[in-house]
ZADO-1210 file (C-alpha; in nm, 4 decimals, padded with zeros to 6 digits):
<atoms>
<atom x="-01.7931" y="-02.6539" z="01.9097" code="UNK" pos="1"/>
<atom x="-01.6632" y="-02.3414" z="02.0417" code="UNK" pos="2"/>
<atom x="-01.3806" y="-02.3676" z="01.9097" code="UNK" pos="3"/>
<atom x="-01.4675" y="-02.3991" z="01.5496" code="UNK" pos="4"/>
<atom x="-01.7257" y="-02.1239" z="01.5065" code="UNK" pos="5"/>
<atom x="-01.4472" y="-01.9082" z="01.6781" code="UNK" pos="6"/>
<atom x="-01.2416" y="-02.0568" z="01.3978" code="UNK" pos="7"/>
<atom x="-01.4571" y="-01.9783" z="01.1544" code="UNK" pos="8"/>
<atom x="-01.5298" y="-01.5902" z="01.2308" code="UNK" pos="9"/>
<atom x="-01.1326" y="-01.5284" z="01.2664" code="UNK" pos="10"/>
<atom x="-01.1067" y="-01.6573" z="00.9356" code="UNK" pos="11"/>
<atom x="-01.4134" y="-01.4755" z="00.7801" code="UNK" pos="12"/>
<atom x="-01.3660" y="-01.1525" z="00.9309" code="UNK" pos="13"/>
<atom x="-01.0169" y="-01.0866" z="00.7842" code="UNK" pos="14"/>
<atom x="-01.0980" y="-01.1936" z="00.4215" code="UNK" pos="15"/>
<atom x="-01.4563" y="-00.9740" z="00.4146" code="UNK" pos="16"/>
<atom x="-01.2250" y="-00.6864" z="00.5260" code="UNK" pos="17"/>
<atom x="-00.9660" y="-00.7581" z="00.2424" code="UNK" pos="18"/>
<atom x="-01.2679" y="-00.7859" z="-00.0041" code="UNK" pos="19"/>
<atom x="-01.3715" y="-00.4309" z="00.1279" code="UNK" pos="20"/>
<atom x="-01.0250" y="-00.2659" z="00.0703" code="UNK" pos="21"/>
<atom x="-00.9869" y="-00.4739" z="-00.2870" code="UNK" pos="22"/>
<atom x="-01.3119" y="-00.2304" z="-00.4108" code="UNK" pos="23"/>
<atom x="-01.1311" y="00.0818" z="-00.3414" code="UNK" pos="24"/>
<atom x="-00.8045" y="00.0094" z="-00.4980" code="UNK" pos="25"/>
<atom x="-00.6989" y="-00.0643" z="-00.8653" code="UNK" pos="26"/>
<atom x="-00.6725" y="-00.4427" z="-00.9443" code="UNK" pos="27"/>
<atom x="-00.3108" y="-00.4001" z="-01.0526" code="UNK" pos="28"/>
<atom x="-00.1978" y="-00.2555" z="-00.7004" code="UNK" pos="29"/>
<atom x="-00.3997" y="-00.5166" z="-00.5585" code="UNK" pos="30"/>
<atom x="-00.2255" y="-00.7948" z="-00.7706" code="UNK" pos="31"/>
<atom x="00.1116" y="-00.6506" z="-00.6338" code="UNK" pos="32"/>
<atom x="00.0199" y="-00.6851" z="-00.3054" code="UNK" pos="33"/>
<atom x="-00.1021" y="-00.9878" z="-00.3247" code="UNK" pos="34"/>
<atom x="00.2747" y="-01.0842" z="-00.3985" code="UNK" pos="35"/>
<atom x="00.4037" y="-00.8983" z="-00.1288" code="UNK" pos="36"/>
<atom x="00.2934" y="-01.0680" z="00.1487" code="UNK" pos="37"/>
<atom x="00.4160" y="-01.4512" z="00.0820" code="UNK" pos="38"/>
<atom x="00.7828" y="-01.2854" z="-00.0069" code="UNK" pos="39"/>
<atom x="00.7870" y="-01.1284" z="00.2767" code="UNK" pos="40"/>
<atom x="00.6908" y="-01.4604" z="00.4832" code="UNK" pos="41"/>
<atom x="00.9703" y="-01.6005" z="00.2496" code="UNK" pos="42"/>
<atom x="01.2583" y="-01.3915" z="00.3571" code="UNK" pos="43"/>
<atom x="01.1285" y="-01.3814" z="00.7601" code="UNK" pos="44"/>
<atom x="01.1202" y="-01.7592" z="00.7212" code="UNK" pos="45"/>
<atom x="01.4914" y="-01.7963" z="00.5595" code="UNK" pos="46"/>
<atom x="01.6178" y="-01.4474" z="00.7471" code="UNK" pos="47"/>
<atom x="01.4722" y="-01.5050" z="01.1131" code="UNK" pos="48"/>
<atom x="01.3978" y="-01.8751" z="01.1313" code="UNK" pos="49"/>
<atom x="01.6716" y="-01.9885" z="00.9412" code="UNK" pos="50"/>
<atom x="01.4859" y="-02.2043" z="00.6969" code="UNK" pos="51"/>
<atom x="01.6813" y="-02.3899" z="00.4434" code="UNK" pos="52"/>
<atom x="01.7635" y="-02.2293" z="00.1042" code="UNK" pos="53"/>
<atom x="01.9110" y="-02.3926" z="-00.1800" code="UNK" pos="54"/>
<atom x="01.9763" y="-02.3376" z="-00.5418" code="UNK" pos="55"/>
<atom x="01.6357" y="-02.4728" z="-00.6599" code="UNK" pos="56"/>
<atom x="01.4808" y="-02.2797" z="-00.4168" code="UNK" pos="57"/>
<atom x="01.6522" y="-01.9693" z="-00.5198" code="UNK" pos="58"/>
<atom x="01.5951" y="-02.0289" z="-00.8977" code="UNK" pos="59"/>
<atom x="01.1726" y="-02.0629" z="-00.8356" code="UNK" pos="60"/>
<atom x="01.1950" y="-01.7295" z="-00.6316" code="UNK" pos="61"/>
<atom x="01.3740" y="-01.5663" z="-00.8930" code="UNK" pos="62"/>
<atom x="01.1832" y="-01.6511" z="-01.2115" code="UNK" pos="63"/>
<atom x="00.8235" y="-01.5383" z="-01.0049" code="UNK" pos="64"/>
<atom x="00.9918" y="-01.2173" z="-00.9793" code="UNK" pos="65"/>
<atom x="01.1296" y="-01.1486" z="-01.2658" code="UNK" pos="66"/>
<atom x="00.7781" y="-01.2352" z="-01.4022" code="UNK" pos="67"/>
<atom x="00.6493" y="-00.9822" z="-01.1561" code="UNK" pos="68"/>
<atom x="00.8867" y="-00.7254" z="-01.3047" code="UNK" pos="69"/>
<atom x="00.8565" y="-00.7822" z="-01.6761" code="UNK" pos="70"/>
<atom x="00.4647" y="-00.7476" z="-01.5686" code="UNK" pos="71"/>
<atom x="00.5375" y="-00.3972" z="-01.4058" code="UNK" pos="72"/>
<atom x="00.7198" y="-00.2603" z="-01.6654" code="UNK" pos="73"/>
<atom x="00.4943" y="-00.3632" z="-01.9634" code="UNK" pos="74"/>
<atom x="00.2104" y="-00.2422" z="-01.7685" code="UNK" pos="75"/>
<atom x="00.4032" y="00.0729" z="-01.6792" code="UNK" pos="76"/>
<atom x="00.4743" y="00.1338" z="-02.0649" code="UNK" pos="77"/>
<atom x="00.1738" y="00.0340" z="-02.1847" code="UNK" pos="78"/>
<atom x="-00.0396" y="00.2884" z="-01.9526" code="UNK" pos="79"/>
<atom x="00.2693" y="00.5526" z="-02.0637" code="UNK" pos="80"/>
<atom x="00.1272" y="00.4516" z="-02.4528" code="UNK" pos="81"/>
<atom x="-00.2290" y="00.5648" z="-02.3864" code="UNK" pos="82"/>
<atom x="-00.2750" y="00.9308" z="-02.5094" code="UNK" pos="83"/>
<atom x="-00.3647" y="01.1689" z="-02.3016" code="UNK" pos="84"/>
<atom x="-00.7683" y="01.2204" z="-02.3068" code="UNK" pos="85"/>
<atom x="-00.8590" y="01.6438" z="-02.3950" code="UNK" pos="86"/>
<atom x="-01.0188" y="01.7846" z="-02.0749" code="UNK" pos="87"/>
<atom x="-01.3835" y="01.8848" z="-02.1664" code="UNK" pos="88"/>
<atom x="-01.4785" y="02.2847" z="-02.0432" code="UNK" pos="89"/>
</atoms>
């Protein structure tokens, strides 16, 4: 029984903290990062653990990321589109 409400406040205490630091940063940052962390569990699986890697495998991590960039840029340009608001004295 010990065990499991141990369980359960390792698990809690990590994701209230991540909902804390979500508030204070823009969603689009956050959405980046949420990307970042299973790639890099990708590569230190294939890199350092030697997990296998084929073609399909290489195909499905490609298109997410190219997704992820075509996402970047057209955010990117479309905040570059926004006029610039006039500064009020």
């Amino acid at each position: 029984d010990l065990l499991l409400v141990g369980a359960g406040v390792v698990t809690t205490v990590p994701l209230l903290l991540f909902a804390s630091a979500a508030r204070r940063i823009p969603l689009s940052l956050v959405g980046i990062l949420q990307y970042i962390a299973p790639t890099l569990q990708f590569l230190l699986g294939v890199l350092v653990y030697h997990e296998p890697f084929d073609q399909a495998h290489f195909i499905g991590f490609g298109i997410v990321w190219a997704a992820l960039i075509i996402f970047g840029v057209e955010g990117f340009l479309a905040h570059r589109a926004q006029p610039v608001a006039a500064v009020a004295d």
